[in-house]
C-alpha positions in Angstrom: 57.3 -41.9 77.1 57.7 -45.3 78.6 55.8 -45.8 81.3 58.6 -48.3 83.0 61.2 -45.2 83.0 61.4 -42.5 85.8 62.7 -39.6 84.2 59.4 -37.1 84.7 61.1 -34.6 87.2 57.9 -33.8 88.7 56.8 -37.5 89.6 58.4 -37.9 92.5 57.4 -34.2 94.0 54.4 -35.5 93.8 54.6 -39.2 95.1 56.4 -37.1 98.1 53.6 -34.5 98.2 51.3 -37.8 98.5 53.0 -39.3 101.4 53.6 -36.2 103.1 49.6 -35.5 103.0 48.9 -39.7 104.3 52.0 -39.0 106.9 50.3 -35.7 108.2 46.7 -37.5 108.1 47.9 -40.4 110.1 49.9 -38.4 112.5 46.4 -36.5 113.4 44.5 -39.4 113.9 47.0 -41.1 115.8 47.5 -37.8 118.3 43.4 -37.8 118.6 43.0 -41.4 119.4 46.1 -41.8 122.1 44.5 -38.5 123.8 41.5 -40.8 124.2 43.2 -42.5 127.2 43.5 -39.1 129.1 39.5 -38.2 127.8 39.1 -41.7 129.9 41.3 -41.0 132.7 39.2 -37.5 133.3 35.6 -38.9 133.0 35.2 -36.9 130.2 32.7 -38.8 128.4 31.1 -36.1 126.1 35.1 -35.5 125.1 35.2 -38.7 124.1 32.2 -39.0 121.8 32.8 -35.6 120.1 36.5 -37.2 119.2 34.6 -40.2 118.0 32.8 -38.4 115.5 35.0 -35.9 114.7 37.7 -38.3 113.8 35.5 -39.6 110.9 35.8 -36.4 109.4 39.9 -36.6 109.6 40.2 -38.5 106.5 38.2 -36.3 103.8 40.1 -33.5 105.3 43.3 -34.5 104.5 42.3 -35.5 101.3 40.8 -32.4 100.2 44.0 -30.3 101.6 46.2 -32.8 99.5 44.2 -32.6 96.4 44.2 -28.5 96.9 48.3 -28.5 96.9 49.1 -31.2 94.4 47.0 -28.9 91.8 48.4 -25.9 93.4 51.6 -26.3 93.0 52.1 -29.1 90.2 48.6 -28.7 87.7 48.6 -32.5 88.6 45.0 -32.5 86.8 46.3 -31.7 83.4 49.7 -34.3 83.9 49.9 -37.3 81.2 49.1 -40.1 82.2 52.3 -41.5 81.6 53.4 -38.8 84.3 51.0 -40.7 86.8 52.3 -44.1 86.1 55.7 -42.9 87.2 53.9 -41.1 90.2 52.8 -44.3 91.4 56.2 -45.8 90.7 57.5 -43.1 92.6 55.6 -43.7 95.7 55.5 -47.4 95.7 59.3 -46.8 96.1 58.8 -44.4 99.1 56.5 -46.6 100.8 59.4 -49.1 102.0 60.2 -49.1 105.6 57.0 -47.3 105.7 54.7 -48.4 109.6 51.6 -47.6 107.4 51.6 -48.6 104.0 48.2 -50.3 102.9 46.5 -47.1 104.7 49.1 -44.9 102.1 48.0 -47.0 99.4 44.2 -46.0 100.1 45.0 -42.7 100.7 47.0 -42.5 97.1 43.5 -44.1 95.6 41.3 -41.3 97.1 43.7 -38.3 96.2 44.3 -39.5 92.8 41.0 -40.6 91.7 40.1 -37.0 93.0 42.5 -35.6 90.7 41.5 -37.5 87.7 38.3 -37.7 88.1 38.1 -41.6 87.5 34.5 -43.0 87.4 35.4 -46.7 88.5 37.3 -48.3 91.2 39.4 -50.7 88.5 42.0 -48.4 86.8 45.5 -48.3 86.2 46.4 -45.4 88.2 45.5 -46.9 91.4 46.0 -49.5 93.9 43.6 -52.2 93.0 46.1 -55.0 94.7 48.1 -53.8 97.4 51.9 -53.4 96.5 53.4 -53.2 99.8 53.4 -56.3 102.0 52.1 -56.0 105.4 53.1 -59.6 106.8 56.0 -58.9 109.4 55.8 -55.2 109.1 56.5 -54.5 112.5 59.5 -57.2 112.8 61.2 -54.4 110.3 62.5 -50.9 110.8 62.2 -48.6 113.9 59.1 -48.9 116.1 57.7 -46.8 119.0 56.8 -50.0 120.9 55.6 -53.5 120.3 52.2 -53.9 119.4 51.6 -56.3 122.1 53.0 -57.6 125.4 53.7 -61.5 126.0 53.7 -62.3 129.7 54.8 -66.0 131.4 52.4 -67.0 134.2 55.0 -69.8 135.1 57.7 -67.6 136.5 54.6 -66.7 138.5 51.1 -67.1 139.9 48.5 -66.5 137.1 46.8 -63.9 139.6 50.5 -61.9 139.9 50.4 -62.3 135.9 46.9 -60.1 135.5 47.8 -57.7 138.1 50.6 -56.9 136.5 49.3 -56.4 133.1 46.5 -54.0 134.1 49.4 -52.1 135.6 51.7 -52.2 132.8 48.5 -50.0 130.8 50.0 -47.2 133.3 46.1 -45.8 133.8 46.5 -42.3 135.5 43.5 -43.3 137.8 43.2 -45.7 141.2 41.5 -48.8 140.8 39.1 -48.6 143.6 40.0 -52.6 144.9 42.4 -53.7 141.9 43.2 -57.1 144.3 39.2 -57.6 144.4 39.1 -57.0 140.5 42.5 -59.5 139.6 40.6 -62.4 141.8 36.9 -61.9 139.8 39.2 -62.4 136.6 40.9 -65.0 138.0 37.9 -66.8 139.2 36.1 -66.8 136.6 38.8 -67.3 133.8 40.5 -70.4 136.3 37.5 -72.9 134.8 38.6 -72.0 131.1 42.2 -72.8 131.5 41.4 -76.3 134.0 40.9 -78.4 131.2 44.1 -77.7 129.4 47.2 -79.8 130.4 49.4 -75.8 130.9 52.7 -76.2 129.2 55.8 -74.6 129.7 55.6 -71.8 126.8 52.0 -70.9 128.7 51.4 -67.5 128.0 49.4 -64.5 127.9 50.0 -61.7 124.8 47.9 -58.4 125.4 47.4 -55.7 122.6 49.9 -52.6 123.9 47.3 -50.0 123.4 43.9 -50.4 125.3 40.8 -49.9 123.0 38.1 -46.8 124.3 35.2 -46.2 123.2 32.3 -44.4 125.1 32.5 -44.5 128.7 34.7 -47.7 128.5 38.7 -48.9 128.1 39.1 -52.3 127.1 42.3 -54.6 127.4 42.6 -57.4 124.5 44.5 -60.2 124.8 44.5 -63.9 124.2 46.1 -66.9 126.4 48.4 -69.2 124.6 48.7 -72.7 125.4 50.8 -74.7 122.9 48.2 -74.3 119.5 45.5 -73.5 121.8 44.3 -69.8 122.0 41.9 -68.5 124.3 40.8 -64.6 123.0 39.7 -62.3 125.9 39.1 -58.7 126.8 38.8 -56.9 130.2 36.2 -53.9 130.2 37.6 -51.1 132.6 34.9 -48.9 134.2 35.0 -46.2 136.6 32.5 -46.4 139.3 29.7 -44.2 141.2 33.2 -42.3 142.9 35.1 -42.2 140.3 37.4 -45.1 140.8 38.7 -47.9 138.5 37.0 -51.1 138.2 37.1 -54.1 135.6 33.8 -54.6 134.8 33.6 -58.4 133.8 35.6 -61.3 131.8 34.6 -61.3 128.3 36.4 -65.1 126.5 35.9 -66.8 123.4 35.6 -65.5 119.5 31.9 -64.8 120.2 32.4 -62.3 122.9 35.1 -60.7 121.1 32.6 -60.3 118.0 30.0 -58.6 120.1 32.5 -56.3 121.2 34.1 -55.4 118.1 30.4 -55.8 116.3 29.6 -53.5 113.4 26.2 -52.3 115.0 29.2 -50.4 117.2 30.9 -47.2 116.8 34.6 -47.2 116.2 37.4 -47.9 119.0 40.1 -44.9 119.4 43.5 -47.0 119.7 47.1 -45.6 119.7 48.7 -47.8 116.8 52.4 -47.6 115.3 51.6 -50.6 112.8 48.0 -50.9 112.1 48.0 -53.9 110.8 50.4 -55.9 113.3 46.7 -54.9 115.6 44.3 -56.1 113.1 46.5 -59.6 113.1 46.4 -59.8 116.3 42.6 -59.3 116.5 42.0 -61.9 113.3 43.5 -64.4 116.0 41.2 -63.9 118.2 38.2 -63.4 115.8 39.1 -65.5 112.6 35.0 -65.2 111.3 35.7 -61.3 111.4 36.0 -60.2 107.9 39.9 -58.0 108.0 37.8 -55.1 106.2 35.5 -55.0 109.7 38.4 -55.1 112.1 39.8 -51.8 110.3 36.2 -50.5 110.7 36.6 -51.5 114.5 39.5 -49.6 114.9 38.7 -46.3 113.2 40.4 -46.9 109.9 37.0 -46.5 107.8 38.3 -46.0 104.7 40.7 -48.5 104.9 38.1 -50.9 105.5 36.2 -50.0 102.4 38.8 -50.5 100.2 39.5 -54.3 101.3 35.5 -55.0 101.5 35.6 -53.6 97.6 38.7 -56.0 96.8 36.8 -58.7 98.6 33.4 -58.4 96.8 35.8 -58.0 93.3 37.2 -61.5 94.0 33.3 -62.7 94.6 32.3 -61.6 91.8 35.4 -63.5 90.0 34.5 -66.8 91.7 30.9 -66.8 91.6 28.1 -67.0 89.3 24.7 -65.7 91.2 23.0 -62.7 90.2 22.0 -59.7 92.0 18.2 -60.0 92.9 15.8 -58.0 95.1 16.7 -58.9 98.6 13.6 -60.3 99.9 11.1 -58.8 102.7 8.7 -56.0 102.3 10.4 -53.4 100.1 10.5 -50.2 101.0 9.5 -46.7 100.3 12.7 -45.0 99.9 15.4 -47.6 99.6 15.4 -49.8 97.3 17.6 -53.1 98.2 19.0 -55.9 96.7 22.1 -58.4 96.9 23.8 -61.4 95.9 22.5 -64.7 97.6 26.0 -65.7 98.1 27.7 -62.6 99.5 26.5 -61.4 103.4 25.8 -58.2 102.4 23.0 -56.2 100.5 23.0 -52.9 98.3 20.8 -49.8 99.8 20.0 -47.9 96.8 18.2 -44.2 97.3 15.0 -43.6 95.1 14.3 -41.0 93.0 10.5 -40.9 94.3 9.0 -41.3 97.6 5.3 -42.0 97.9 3.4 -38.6 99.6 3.6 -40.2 102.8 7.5 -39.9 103.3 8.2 -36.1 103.5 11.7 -36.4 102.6 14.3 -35.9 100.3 17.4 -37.6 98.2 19.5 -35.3 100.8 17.6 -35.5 103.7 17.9 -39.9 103.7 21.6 -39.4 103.1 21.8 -36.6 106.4 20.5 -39.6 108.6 22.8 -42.2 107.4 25.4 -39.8 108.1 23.8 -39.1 111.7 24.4 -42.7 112.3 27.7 -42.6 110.8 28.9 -40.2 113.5 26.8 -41.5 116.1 27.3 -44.1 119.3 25.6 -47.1 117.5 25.3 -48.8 120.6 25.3 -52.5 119.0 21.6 -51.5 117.4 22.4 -49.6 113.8 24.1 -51.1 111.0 27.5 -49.6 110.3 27.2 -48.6 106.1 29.9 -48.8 103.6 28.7 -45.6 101.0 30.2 -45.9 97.6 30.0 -43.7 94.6 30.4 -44.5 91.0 30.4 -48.5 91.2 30.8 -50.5 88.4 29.4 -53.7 88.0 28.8 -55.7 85.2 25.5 -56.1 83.4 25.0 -60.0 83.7 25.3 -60.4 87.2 21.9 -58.4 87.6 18.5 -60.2 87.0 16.1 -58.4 84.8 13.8 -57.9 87.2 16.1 -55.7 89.3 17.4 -53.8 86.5 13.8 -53.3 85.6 13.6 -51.9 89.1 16.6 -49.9 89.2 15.8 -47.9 86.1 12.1 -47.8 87.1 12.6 -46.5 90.6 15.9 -45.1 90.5 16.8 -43.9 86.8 19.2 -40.9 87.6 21.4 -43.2 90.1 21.5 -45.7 87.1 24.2 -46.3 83.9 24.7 -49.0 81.8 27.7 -48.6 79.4 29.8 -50.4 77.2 33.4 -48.6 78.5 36.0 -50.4 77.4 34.2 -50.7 74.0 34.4 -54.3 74.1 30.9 -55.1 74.3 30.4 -55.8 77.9 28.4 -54.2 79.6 28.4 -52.2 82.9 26.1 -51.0 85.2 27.2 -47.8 86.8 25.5 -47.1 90.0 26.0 -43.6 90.9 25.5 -43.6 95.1 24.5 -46.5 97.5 25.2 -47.9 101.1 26.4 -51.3 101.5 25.8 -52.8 105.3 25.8 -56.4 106.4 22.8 -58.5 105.4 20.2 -59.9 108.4 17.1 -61.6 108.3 14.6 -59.0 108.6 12.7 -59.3 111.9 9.0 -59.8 110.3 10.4 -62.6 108.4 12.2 -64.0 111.4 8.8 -63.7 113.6 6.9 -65.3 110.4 9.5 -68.6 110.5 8.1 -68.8 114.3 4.4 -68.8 113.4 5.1 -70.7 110.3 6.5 -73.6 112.7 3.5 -72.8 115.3 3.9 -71.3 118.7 2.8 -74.2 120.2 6.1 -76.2 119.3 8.6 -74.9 122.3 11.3 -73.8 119.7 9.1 -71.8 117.5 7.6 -70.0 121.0 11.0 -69.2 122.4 12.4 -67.8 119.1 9.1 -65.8 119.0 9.4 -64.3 122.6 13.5 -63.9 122.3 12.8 -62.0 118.9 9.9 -60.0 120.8 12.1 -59.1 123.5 15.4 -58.3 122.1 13.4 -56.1 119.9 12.2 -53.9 123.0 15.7 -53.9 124.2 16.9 -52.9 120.7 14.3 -49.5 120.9 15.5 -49.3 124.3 19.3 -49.4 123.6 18.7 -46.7 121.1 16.6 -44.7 123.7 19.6 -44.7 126.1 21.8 -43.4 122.7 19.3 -40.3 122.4 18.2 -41.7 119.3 14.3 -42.1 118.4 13.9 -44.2 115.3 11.1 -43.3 113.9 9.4 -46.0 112.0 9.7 -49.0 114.4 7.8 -51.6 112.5 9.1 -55.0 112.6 10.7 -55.1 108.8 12.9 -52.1 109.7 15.1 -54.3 112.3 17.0 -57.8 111.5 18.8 -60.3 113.2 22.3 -61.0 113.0 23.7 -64.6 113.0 24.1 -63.7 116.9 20.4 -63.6 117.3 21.1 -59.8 118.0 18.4 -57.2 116.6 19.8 -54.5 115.2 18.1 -51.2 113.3 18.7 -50.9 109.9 16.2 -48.2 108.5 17.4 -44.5 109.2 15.3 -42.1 106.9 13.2 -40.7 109.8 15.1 -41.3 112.4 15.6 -38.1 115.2 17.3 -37.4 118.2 15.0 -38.7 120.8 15.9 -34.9 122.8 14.5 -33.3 118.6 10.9 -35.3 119.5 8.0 -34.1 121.1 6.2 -37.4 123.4 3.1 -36.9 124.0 0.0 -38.4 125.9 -3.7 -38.8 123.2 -5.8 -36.1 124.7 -8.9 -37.2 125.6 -11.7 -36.9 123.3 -14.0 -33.8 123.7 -17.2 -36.1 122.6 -18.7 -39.8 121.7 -18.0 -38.7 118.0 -14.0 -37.6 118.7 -14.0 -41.5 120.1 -15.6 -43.2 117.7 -14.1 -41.1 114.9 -11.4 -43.3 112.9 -9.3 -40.3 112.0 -6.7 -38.6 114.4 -9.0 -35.5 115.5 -6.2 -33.9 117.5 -3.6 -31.1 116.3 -0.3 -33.2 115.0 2.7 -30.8 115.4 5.7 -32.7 112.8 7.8 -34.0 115.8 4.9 -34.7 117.8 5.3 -38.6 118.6 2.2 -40.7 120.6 3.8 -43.4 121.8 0.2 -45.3 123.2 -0.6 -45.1 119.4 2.6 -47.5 118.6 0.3 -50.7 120.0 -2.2 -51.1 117.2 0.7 -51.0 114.6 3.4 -53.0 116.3 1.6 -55.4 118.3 -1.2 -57.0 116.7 -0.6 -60.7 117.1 -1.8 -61.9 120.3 1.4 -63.6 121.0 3.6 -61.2 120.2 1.6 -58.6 122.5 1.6 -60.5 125.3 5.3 -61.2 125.4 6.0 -57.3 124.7 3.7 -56.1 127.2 5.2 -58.5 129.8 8.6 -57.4 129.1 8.5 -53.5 127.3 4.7 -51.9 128.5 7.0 -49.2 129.4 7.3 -48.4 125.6 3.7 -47.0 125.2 3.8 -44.3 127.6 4.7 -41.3 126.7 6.5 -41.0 130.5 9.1 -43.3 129.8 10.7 -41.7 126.6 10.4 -38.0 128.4 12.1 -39.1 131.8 14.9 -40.3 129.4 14.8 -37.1 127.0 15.2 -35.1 130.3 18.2 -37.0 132.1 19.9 -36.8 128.7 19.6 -33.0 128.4 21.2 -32.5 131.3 24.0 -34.5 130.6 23.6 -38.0 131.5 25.6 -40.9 129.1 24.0 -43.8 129.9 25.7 -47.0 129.7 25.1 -49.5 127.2 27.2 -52.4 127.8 28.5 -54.3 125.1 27.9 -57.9 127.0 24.9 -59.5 128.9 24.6 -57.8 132.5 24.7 -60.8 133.9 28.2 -60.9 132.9 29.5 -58.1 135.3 30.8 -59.3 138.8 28.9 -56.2 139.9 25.6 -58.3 139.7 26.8 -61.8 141.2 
């Protein structure tokens, strides 16, 4: 049959089965995400996380109920494969005029590669390229509403402009002093905008939807002067009564990245055309890789697929090999990555050393804890893969060495096109943006010598951004476990985030507890812990001798995070959390908010 011809009279049953499965999918996720403005509207912040998290799940869902009816009512598993290639034909075709189609595209991928049981990403039954342009989508075809508003300060004042477009987000809620609110903005965005010689196509375009996440509502625009752009976004708060507030000013690509950052959890948005938002937000962000903004925005899988298509085109263009990524290796990861490409490969082991109680399953449980979890701007987003092909020259032998020493059941190599080229077929791992691991950051400041005024201040920032990182996580109800140095990195932001999950716990899970005092002279001078241990039983005045054993670095912790080693602090913040409390953990510096000027 030729593969060009359409004449299988089930192909394009099923290419409709396959958008009607995407189409119900994407109506779902849409319906959960606007109902995120009322979850804002009502305080109803424990609402809004369980959304969060249960909106990951959405996807798989879908996919599984698909999968179930396309072999149900078609045997799509035991088709030709010339059947699929009109399938795909078949679809392509349905896909025009369609407000979704690169997310249809992935969703075709997932179903399909179900069906078939494909081991690799690169076949012929799938969307390796997108087929369906993107570019002007929204200019074409019905549409619920623009995705964004354009609004002319000249036909008047710039203060009438703002009011009016916190208005127009038609928030069922009273801002407790929205004149107040408009003139903070206004203040402090008026010295950004006196420089620039205002012409008259000034305006200001802001994303229709707001962005929620947590306890907060964001509004995401960008002034327009002429070629000049100036990104912003408003935080919207309630406050101690209940009422409305904006919050602060947040301007410029690098506030916009630490708000849309990847150590975050995913904004719920109400979006007709996908990507006419992510375009929107690649203007204000244009260092923001596109497969991180559909991250941002709840589109996971998405995301995935263009973060593969971009590390395929790598791979084309460069030459480097995949080596050990430096730092102390681990105990149950084993990680490595391409010197060229900003990200690294988190392989599970098959063995862990007696030490780490813990299994294959167990490590993959608490990377998905932190999937579904408030990141708070300290964990790592991960990109999990299964099955990835990659081919055998671009590994050193020393890592292959390693991969089939430490890892041989999660490790392939095969020759599968028969053409002598090898592959190595990884069978599971986690992908998640490289840092500089924070011992090896501390170790450039010592290296250089405290007593140099750079090397000290990068020292003492690293010190305390790395209390505040344990603290942020606190706040999240999360207790990471191991909080030596090498388990954190810094971002190119100077940010510390976590990156090590395998015993991590739910700070409200552990058990904080003061050293008893020792019963006699021996008890103190013994070396051993002589105390009962229970498994969640955590000492916090025990972290010291671990964590702070350069002089310099304890001084600066203990100035700034003393609080850390008592066992008082985490259980005052284990108790307000059981009953209820969500603290806030602001995505921007507190000295940011007009509350504290």
């Amino acid at each position: 049959m030729n593969p060009q011809r359409l004449d299988a009279p089930q192909a394009w049953d099923i290419a409709k089965a396959m958008v009607d499965g995407f189409n119900r999918h994407y109506r779902l996720f849409r319906i959960e995400s606007a109902r995120a403005k009322h979850r804002f509207e009502t305080a109803d912040w424990a609402g809004q996380q369980r959304a969060q998290r249960e909106r990951i799940e959405f996807y798989d869902l879908r996919v599984r109920e698909c999968v179930r009816r396309l072999e149900k009512e078609f045997h799509a598993g035991g088709l030709p494969m010339e059947v699929w290639h009109q399938i795909k034909l078949h679809f392509i075709g349905l896909l025009v005029e369609h407000r979704q189609p690169e997310l249809a595209e992935t969703f075709f991928n997932s179903v399909t590669t179900k069906i078939l049981h494909r081991t690799h990403f690169h076949n012929d039954f799938i969307f390796v390229r997108p087929a369906v342009s993107t570019e002007y989508l929204e200019d074409h075809g019905p549409a619920t509403r623009p995705s964004y508003r354009a609004y002319y300060p000249q036909r008047e004042s710039l203060k009438e402009t703002l009011r009016r477009i916190v208005e127009d987000c038609g928030l069922q809620r009273p801002f407790a002093d929205l004149e107040r609110d408009v003139a903070q903005v206004h203040a402090a965005l008026a010295p950004r905008l006196a420089g620039l010689a205002l012409r008259a196509n000034f305006q200001v375009q802001v994303l229709s939807s707001l962005f929620y996440r947590n306890k907060g509502a964001y509004l995401v625009g960008k002034v327009i002067n002429g070629y000049a752009e100036l990104p912003f976004a408003l935080p919207i708060l309630h406050d101690d009564a209940g009422r409305l507030l904006i919050d602060a000013l947040l301007f410029g690509e690098d506030d916009l990245l630490a708000l849309f950052s990847f150590a975050r959890a995913y904004f719920m948005v109400d979006m007709d055309v996908p990507s006419a938002y992510v375009q929107f937000l690649r203007s204000l962000m244009p260092r923001k890789p596109v497969a991180e903004l559909y991250n941002a925005i709840g589109l996971a899988k998405q995301g995935k697929t263009l973060f593969y298509r971009e590390f395929l085109s790598h791979l084309k263009h460069s030459s480097d090999q995949l080596r050990i990524a430096p730092g102390i290796r681990g105990m149950v990861m084993l990680v490595f990555g391409l010197p060229s490409f900003p990200y690294v490969f988190k392989l599970i082991k098959d063995r862990f050393p007696p030490q780490k109680d813990t299994t294959r399953e167990k490590v993959q449980s608490k990377y998905l804890l932190v999937k579904h979890h408030d990141r708070v701007g300290r964990m790592a987003d991960t990109l999990e893969y299964s099955l990835v092909a990659l081919p055998r020259e671009r590994f050193s032998d020393e890592l292959l060495a390693e991969l089939q020493k430490e890892a041989p059941s999660q490790i392939e190599i095969s020759d599968r096109d028969g053409d002598g080229r090898q592959e190595v077929i990884i069978r599971h791992l986690y992908i998640e943006r490289r840092m500089v691991p924070l011992n090896l950051y501390l170790q450039e400041a010592f290296d250089a010598g405290l007593d140099k005024p750079e090397a000290r201040a990068q020292m003492e920032a690293s010190v305390i951004e790395y209390g505040n990182a344990i603290k942020d996580l606190v706040a999240a109800n999360i207790f990471p476990g191991d909080m030596l140095w090498k388990n954190f990195g810094v971002t190119r932001g100077g940010k510390v985030v976590f990156y090590d999950y395998d015993e991590i716990e739910y700070l409200t899970d552990c058990n904080f507890r003061a050293v008893p005092a020792p019963r006699s002279e021996e008890d103190e001078l013994s070396g051993e812990v002589w105390y009962p241990v229970g498994p969640r039983d955590v000492f916090p005045e025990t972290f010291g001798p671990f964590l702070l054993g350069h002089p310099a670095v304890r001084e600066a912790f203990m100035r700034h995070h003393a609080d850390l080693l008592t066992p008082e602090y985490w259980q005052a913040h284990q108790e307000r959390i059981r009953q209820g409390y969500l603290y806030d953990v602001f995505p921007y510096a507190a000295q940011r908010r007009f509350a504290a000027r």
